[in-house]
GULUMRO-419608 format. One record per residue: residue number from 1; z, y, x of N, C-alpha, C in turn. Coordinates in steps of 0.05 Angstrom, whole numbers, plus 5000, padded with zeros to 4 digits. Layout:
N
     k     nZ     nY     nX    caZ    caY    caX     cZ     cY     cX
   NUM      Z      Y      X      Z      Y      X      Z      Y      X
...
//
This chain:
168
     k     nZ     nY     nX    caZ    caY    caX     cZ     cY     cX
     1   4883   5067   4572   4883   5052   4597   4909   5058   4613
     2   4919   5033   4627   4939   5042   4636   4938   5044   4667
     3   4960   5048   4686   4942   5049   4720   4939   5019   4728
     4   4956   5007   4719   4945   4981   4729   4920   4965   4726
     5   4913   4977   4706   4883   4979   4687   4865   4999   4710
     6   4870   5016   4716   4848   5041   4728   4864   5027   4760
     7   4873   5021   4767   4877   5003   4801   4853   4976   4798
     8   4855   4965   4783   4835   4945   4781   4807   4954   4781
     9   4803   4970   4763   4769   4990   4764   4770   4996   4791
    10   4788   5018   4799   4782   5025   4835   4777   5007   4852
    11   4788   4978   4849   4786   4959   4872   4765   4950   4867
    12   4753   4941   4832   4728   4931   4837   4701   4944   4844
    13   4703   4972   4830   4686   4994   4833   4678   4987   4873
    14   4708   4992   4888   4691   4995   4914   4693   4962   4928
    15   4695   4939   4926   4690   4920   4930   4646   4916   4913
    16   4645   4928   4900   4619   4934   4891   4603   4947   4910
    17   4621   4970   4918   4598   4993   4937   4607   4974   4962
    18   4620   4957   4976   4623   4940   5007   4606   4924   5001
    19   4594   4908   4974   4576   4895   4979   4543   4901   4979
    20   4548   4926   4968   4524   4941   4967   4517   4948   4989
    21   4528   4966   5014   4535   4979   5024   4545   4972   5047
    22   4563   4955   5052   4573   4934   5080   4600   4953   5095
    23   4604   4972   5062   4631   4984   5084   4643   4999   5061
    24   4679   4982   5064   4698   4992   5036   4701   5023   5041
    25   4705   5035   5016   4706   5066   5017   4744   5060   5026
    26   4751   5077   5038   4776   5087   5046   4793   5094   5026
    27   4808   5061   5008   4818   5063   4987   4849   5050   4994
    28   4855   5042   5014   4873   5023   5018   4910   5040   5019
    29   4908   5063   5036   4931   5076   5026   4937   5086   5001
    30   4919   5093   4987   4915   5101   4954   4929   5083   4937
    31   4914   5055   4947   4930   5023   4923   4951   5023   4939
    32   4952   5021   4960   4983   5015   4973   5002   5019   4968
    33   5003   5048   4963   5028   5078   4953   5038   5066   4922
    34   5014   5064   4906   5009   5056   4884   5030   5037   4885
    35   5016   5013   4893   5030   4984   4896   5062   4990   4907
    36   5067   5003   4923   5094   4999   4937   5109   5022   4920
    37   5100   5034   4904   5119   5059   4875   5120   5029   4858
    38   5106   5013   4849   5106   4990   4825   5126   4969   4841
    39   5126   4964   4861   5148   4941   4878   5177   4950   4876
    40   5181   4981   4873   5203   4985   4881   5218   4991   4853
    41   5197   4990   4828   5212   4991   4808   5209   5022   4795
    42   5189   5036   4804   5181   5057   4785   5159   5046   4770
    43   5165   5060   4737   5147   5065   4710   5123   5085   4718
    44   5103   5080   4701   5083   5100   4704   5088   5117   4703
    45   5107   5125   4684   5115   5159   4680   5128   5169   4710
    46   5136   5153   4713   5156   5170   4748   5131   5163   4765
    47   5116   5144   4762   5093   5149   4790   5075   5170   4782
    48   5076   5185   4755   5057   5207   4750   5071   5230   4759
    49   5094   5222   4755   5114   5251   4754   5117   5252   4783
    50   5122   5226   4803   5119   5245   4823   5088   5252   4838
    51   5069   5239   4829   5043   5253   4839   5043   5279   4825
    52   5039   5292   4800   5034   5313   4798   5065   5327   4813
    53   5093   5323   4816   5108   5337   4827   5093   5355   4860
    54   5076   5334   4865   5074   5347   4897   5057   5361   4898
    55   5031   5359   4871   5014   5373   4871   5018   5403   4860
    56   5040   5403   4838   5051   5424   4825   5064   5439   4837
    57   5072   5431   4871   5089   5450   4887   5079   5462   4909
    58   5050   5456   4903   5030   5466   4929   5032   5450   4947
    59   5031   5430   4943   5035   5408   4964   5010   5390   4959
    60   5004   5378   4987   4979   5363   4979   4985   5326   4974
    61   4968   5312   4974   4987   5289   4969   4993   5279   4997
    62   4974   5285   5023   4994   5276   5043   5005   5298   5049
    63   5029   5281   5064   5054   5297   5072   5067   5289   5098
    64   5079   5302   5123   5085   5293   5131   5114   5279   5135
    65   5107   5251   5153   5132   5244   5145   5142   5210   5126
    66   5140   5212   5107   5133   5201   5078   5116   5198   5064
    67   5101   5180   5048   5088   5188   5024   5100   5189   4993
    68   5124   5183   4991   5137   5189   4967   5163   5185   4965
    69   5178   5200   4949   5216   5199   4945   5220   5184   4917
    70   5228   5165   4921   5249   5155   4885   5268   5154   4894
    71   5293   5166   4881   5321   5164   4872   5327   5165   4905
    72   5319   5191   4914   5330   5213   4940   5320   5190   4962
    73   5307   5167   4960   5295   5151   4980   5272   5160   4990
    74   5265   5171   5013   5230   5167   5021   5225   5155   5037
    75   5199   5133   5033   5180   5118   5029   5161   5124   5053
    76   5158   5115   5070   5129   5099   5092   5122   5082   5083
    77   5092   5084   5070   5073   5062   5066   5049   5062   5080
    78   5059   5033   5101   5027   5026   5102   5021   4996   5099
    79   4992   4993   5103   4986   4972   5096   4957   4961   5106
    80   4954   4936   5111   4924   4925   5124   4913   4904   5099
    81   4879   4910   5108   4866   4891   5088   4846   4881   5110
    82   4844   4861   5113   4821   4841   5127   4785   4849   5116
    83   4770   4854   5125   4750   4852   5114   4737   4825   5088
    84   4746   4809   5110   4732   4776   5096   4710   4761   5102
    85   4700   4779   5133   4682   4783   5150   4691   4755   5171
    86   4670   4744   5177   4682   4728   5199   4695   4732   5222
    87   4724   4728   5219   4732   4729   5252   4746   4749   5236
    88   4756   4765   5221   4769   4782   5204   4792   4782   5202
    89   4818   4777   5210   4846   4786   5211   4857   4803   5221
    90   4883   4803   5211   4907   4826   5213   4917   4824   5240
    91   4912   4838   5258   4926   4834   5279   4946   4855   5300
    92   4935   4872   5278   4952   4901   5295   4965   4914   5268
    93   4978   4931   5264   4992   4938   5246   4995   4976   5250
    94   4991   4989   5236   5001   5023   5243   5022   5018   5246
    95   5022   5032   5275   5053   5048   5291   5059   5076   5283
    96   5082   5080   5268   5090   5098   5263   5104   5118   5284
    97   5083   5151   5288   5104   5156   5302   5116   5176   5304
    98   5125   5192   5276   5152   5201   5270   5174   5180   5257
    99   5197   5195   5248   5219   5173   5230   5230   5195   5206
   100   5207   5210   5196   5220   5227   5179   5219   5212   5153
   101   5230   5191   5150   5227   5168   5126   5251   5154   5119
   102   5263   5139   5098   5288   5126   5098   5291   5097   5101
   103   5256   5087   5084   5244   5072   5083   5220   5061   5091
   104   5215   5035   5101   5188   5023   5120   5176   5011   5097
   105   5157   5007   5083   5148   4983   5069   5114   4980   5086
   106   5112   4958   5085   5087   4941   5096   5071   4919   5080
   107   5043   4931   5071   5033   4908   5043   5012   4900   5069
   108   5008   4869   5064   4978   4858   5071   4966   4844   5050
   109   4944   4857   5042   4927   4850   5028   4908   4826   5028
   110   4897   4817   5010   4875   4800   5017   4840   4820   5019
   111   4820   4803   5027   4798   4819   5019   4793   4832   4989
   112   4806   4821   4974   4802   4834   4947   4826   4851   4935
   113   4845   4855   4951   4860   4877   4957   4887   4856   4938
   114   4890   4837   4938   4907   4812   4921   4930   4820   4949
   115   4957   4826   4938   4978   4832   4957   4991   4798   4964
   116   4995   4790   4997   4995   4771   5008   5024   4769   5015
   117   5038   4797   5025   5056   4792   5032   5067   4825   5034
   118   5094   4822   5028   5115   4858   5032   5132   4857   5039
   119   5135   4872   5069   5158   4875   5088   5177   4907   5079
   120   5196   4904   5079   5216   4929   5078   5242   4921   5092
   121   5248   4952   5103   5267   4954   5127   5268   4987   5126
   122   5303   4989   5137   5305   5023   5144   5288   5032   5172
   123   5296   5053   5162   5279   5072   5186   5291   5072   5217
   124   5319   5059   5208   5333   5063   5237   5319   5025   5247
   125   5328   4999   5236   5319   4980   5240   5291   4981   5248
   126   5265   4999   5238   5248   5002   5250   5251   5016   5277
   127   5254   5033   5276   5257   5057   5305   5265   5030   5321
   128   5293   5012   5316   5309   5003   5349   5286   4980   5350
   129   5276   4967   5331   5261   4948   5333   5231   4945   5341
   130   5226   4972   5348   5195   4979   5352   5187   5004   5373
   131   5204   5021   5381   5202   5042   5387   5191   5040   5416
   132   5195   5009   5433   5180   5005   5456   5160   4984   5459
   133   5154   4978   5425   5129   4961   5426   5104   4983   5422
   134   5091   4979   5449   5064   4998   5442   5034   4995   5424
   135   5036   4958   5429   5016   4952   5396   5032   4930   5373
   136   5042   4943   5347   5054   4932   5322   5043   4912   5314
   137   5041   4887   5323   5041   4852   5304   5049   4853   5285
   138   5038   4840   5251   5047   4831   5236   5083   4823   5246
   139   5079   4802   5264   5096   4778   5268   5132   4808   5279
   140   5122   4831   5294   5142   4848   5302   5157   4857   5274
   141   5147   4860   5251   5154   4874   5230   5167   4844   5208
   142   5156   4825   5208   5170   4800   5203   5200   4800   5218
   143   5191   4805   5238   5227   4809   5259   5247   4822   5249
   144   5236   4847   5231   5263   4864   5224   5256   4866   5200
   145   5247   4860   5188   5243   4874   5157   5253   4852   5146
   146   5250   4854   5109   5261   4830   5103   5239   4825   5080
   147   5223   4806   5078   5206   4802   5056   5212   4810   5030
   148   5197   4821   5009   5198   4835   4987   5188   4818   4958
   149   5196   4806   4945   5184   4780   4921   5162   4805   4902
   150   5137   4794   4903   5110   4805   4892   5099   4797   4880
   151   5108   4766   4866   5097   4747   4859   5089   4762   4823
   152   5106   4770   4817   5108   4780   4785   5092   4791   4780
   153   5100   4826   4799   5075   4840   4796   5042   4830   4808
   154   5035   4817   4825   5010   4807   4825   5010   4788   4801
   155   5021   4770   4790   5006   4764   4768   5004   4787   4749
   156   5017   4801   4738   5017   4827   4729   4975   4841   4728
   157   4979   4841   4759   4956   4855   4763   4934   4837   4760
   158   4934   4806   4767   4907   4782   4755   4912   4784   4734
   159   4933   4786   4711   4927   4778   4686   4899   4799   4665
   160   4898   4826   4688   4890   4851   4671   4855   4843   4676
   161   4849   4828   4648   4813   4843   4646   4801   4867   4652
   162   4782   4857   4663   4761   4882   4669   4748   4889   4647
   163   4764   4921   4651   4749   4931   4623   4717   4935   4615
   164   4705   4939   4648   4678   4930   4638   4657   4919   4660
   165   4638   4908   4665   4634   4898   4691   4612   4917   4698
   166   4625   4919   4724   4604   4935   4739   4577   4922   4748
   167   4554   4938   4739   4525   4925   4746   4502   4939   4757
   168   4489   4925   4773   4478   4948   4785   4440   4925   4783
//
């Protein structure tokens, strides 16, 4: 199995327990990190190598600051998913509020965690462009960032069968 194979089980696995249940388990920075190490052009081997790197140095996987370095870059990832609930949109965005980062990336999801759209921008373009907005709009981060093409890897990620269907 590969992760893009075991990202698909996680999303359906807890899209299973929200319908069971009426509330997604707290999976969305997890795919995000995931998703935004696969956008920027790391292999599975470097997204393993740097998860066990942080774990292998007594480090936990959050951190402050960042959630991950490729090629001496670190990485702010966040990201929103809509329920799919009526009346359900993106309307606020996490405000970041250190700048110990090099990099901004921003995924919005669909309800089935299907990536909609990816904003990236430096850390300084964030800071001058946000640093006296007190609630983050989608539409503020459209302002400075510059859209990210995701089209590949989401087909990438529809093309992968479920290896087995969850039943309850």
């Amino acid at each position: 199995m590969n992760l893009n194979e075991l990202r698909k089980q996680l999303v359906e696995l807890c899209l299973k327990w929200e319908e069971l249940f009426g509330v997604m388990p707290r999976i969305t920075n997890a795919i995000s990190e995931y998703d935004a190490m696969k956008l920027i052009g790391m292999s599975e081997n470097e997204i393993l190598k740097e998860a066990k790197g942080h774990l292998g140095k007594g480090k936990t996987a959050v951190q402050k600051g960042h959630d991950f370095v490729y090629d001496n870059i670190k990485y702010q990832i966040k990201a929103n998913r809509p329920s799919g609930k009526k009346g359900s949109s993106v309307t606020l965005t996490p405000k970041l509020k250190n700048y110990e980062f090099d990099k901004f990336m921003w995924i919005l999801y669909d309800p089935k965690f299907s990536i909609q759209e990816v904003l990236l921008c430096d850390v300084k373009d964030y800071r001058e462009g946000l640093e006296d907005i007190k609630s983050v709009r989608p539409d503020h981060l459209r302002n400075i960032c510059e859209k990210i093409s995701f089209k590949k890897y989401r087909e990438e990620l529809e093309d992968i069968k479920s290896v087995r269907p969850i039943e309850f």
